[in-house]
N, C-alpha and C positions, 0 to 999 in steps of 0.2 A: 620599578621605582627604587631605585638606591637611598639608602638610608644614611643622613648627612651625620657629621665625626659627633655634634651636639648628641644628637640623637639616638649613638649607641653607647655614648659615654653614659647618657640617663636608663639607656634601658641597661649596661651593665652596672650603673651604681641599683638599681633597683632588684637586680637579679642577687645580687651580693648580701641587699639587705635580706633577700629571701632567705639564701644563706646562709645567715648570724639568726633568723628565726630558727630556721632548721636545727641549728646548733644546739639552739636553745630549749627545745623541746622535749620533749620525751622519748618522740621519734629516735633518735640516735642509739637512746639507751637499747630499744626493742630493735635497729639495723643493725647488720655489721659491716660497717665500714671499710672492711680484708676483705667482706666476701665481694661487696659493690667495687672495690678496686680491680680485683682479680678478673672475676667474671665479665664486668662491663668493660673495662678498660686495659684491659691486660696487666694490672701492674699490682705493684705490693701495697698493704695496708699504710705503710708510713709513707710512702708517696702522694694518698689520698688525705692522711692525714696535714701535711704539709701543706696543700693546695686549700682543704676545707679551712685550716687554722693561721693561714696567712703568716706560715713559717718563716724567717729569710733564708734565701740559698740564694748564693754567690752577691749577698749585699743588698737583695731586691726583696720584697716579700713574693712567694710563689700565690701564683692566683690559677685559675682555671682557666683554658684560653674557652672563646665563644662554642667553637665545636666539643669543647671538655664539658661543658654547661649545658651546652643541648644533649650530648649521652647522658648525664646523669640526670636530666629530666625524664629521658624515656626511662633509664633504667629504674625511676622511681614509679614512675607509670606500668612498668611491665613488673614490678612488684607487684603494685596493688591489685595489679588484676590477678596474681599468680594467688594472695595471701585472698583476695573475694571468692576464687573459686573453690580456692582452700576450705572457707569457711562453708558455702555453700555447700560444700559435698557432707560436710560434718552435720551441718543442720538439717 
């Protein structure tokens, strides 16, 4: 079932707003941002930051394309599970 142009407009305004939560958090201050660029996506810290912060480059704001949103979901998923085992081993 293909998913109609309405319909991924709503799920990326909703993905966005996650986003701007993210930003907003605490979260960010305990990530590092260089390192989720580098390692998940191959690329540099102000490149992620660019994309996270709705920079403009070349007139447009940079946004995350659909597949740049799904990596940085699992890359925050394969955190947690990396920093759960972490803790586990500790406790």
């Amino acid at each position: 079932m293909t998913e109609t142009k309405a319909q991924l407009d709503a799920d990326r305004q909703t993905i966005l707003s996650q986003i701007q939560t993210l930003k907003q958090s605490d979260l960010l201050n305990v990530l590092n941002c260089a390192y989720i660029a580098q390692r998940f996506f191959g690329k540099s810290g102000s490149w992620f930051s660019q994309k996270l912060n709705n920079h403009l480059k070349n007139g447009q704001p940079a946004q995350f394309t659909q597949e740049e949103l799904k990596t940085l979901s699992n890359a925050l998923y394969t955190l947690s599970i990396e920093i759960a085992e972490l803790a586990d081993e500790i406790g």
